[in-house]
C-alpha positions as CSV (number, residue, x, y, z in Angstrom):
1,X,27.3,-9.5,1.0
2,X,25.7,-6.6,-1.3
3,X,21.9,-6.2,-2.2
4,X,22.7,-7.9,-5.9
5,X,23.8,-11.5,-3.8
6,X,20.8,-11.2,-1.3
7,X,18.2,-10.6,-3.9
8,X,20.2,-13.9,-5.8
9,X,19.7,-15.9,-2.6
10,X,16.0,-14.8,-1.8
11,X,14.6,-13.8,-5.0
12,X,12.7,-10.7,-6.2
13,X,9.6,-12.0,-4.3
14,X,11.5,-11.0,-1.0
15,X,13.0,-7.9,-2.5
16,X,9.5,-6.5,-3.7
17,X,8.3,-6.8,0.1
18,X,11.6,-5.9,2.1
19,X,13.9,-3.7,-0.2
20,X,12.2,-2.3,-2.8
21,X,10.3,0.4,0.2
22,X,12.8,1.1,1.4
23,X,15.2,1.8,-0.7
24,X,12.2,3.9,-3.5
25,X,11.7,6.3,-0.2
26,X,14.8,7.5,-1.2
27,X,13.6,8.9,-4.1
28,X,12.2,12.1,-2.4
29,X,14.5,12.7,0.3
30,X,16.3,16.3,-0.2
31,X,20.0,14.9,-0.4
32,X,20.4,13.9,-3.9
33,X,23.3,11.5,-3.1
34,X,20.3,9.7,-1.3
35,X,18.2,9.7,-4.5
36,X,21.0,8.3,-6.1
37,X,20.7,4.9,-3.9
38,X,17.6,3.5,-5.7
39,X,19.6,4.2,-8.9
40,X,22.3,2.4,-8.2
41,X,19.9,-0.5,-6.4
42,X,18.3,-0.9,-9.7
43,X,21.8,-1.2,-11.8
44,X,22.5,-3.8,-9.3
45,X,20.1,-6.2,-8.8
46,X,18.4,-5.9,-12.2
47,X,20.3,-8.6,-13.5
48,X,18.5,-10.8,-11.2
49,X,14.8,-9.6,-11.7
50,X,12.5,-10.9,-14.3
51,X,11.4,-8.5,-16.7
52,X,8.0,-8.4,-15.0
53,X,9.6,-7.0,-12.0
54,X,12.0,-4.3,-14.4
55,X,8.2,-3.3,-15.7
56,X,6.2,-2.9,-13.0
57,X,9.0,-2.1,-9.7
58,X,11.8,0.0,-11.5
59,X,10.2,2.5,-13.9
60,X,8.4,4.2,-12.2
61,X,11.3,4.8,-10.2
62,X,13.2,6.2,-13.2
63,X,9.6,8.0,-14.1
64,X,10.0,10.0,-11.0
65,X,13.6,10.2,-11.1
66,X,13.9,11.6,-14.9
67,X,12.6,15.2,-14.2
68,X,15.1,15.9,-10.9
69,X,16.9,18.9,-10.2
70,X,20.2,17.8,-9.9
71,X,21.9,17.1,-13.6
72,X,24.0,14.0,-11.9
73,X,20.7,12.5,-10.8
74,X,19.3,12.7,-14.3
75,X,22.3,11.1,-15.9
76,X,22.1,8.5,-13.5
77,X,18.5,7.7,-14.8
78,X,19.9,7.9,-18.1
79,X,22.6,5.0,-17.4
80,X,19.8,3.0,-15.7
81,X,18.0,3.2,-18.2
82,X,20.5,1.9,-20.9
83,X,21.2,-0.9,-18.0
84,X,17.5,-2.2,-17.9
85,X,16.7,-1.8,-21.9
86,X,20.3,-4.0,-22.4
87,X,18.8,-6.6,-19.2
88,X,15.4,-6.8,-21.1
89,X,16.8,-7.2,-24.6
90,X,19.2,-9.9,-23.5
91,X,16.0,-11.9,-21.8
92,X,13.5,-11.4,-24.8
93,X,17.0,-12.7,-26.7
94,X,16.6,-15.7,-24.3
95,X,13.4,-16.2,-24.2
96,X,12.7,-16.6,-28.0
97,X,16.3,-18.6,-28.2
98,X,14.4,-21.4,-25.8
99,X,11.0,-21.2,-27.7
């Protein structure tokens, strides 16, 4: 089971208190394959985050994660990114579709 099913099964309200800590201490650690993992965590479970979450949880992630060192980290933040603007177009899409 990867971090995408068990944020499906308990929600973002359970991933904002037990995963999201954990995995954004990353962000400063000195091995950049480690900064990587809240990259990829974000990719992964946006799909099942409202956009309120995307807002307020994962960019300041990116924020931080824009400016680092290493050039594959910053492209990283650059797929993310396309990731999360695609995720929030395709629920404001859905959102006025309902209204």
């Amino acid at each position: 089971m990867c971090i995408k099913d068990l944020v499906g099964i308990f929600g973002p309200s359970w991933a904002i208190k037990h995963v999201f800590p954990e995995i954004f201490k990353l962000e400063t650690d000195t091995n950049y394959l480690n900064r990587l993992t809240p990259l990829f965590t974000i990719q992964n479970i946006s799909q099942n985050c409202p956009n309120e979450v995307i807002k307020s949880s994962f960019l300041s992630s990116l924020e931080t994660l824009k400016n680092d060192k290493v050039p594959n980290v910053r492209m990283n933040v650059a797929n993310a990114c396309k990731d999360l603007l695609v995720q929030l177009k395709i629920s404001t899409e859905n959102d006025k579709s309902v209204s």
